[in-house]
DRENTI-536351 format. One record per residue: residue in one letter; x, y, z of N, C-alpha, C in turn. Coordinates in steps of 0.1 Angstrom, whole numbers, padded with zeros to 4 digits, always signed. Layout:
AXYZXYZXYZ;...
***
This chain:
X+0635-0083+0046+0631-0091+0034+0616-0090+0032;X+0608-0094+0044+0592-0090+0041+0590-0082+0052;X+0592-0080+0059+0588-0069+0067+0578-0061+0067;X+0581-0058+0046+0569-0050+0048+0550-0050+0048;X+0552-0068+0051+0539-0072+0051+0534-0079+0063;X+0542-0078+0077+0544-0081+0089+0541-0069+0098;X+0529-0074+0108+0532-0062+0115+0545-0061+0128;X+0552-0055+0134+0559-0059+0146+0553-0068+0156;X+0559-0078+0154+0559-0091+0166+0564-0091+0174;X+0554-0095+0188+0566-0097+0201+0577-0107+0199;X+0590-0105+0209+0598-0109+0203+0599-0122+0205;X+0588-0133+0215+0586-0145+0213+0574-0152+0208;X+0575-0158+0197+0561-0161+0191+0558-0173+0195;X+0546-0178+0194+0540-0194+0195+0548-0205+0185;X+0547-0215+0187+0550-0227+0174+0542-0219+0163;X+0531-0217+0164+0518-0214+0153+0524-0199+0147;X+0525-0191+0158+0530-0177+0148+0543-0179+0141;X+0554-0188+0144+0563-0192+0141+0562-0199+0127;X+0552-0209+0128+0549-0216+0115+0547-0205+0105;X+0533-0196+0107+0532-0188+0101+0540-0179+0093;X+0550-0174+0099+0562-0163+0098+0573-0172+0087;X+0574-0180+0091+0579-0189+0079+0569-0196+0064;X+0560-0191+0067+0552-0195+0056+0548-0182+0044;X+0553-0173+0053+0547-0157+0046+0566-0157+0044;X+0577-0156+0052+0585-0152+0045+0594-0164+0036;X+0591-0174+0032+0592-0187+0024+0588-0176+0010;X+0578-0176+0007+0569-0167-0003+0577-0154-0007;X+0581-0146-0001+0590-0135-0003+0604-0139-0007;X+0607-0144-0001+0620-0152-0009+0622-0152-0018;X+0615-0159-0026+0613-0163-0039+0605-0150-0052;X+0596-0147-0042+0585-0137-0050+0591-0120-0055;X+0590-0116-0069+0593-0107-0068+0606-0105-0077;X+0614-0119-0075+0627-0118-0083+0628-0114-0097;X+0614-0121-0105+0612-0120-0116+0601-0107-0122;X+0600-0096-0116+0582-0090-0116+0579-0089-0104;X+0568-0089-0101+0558-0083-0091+0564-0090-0077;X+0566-0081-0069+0573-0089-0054+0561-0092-0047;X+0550-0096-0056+0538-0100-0045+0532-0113-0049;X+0541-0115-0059+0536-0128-0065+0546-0137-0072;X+0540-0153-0074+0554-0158-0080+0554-0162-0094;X+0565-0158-0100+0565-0165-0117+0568-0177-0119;X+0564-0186-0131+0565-0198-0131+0579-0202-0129;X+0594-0192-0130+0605-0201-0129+0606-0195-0111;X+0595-0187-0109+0599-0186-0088+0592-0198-0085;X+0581-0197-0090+0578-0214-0083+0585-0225-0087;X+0589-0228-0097+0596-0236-0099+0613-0238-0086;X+0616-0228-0085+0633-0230-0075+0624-0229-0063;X+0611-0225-0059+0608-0226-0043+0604-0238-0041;X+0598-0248-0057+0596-0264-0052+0609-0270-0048;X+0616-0269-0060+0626-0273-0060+0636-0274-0045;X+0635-0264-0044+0649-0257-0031+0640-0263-0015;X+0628-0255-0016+0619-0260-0002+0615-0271-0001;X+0608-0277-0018+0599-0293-0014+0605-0300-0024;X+0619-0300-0028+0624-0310-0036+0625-0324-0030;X+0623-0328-0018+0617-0344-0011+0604-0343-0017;X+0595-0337-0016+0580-0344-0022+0581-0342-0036;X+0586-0330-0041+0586-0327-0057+0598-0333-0065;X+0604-0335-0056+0615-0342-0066+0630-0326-0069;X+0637-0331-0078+0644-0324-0082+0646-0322-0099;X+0636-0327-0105+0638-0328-0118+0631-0316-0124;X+0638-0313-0140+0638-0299-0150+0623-0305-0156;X+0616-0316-0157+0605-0316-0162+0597-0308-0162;X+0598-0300-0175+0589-0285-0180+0576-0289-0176;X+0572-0301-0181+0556-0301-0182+0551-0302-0172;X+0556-0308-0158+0559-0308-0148+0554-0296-0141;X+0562-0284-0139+0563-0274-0138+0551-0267-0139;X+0551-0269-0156+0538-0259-0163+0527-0265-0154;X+0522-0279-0153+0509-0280-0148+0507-0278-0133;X+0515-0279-0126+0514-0275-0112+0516-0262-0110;X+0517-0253-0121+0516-0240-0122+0503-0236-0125;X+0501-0242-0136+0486-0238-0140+0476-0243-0135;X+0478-0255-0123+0468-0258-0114+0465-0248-0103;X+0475-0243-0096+0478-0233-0090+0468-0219-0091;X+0474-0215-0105+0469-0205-0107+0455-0200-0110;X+0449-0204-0096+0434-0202-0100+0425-0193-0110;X+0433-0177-0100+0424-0172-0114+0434-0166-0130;X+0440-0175-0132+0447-0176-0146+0451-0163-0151;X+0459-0158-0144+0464-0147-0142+0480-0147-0144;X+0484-0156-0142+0498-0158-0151+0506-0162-0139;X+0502-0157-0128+0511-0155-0117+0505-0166-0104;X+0514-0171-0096+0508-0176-0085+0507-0165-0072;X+0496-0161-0064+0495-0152-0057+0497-0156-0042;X+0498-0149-0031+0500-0154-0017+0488-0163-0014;X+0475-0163-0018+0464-0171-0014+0465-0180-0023;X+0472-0182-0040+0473-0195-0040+0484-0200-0036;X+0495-0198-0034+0503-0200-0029+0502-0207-0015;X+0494-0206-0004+0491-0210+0012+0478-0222+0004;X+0467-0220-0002+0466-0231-0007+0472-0243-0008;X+0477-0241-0019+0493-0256-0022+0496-0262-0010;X+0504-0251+0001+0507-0254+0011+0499-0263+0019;X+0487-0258+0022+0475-0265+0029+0474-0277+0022;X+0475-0280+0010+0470-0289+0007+0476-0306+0008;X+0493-0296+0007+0502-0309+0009+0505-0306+0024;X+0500-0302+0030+0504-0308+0046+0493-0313+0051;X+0483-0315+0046+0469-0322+0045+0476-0337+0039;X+0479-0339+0031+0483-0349+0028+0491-0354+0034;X+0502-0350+0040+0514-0353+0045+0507-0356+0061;X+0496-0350+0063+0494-0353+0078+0485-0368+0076;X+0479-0369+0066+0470-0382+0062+0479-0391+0060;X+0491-0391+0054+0501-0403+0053+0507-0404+0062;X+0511-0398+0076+0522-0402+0091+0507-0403+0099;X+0496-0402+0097+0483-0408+0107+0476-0416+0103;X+0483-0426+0090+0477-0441+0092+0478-0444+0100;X+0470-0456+0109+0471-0467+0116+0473-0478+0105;
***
């Protein structure tokens, strides 16, 4: 599936290379279906919120929805979400998500 942006890994990884490996092939999954397999179109982001973070995003067809967390995304307005904005996003809601389970 992505392989071809992995180099061979030993065959037991850390938690951390593990996270990682799931974060690069999450992105491939999705990427590619529609156009460029290096990037995602607004209806690939849309089914990888949906399908991966539909507990924080919800499950709803809200277009506008969509469009602006797309176009927030899309830094340099390029039509497409790329792998660096794409780990962005990610960083940002697990930033959050780490700030909301470490209240005291």
């Amino acid at each position: 599936m992505f392989s071809f942006c992995l180099p061979k890994l030993a065959p037991i990884m850390s938690q951390l290379q593990q996270g990682m490996a799931l974060l690069i092939g999450t992105f491939h999954k999705y990427s590619g279906k529609e156009g460029d397999k290096l990037t995602l179109s607004k209806g690939e982001l849309k089914e990888l919120l949906q399908t991966e973070l539909g507990d924080i995003f919800g499950k709803s067809d809200d277009k506008a929805k969509v469009d602006k967390i797309f176009k927030d995304l899309d830094a340099n307005a390029d039509g497409t979400v790329d792998f660096q904005e794409y780990v962005t996003m990610v960083a940002c809601i697990t930033m959050l998500c780490n700030e909301f389970f470490c209240k005291k």
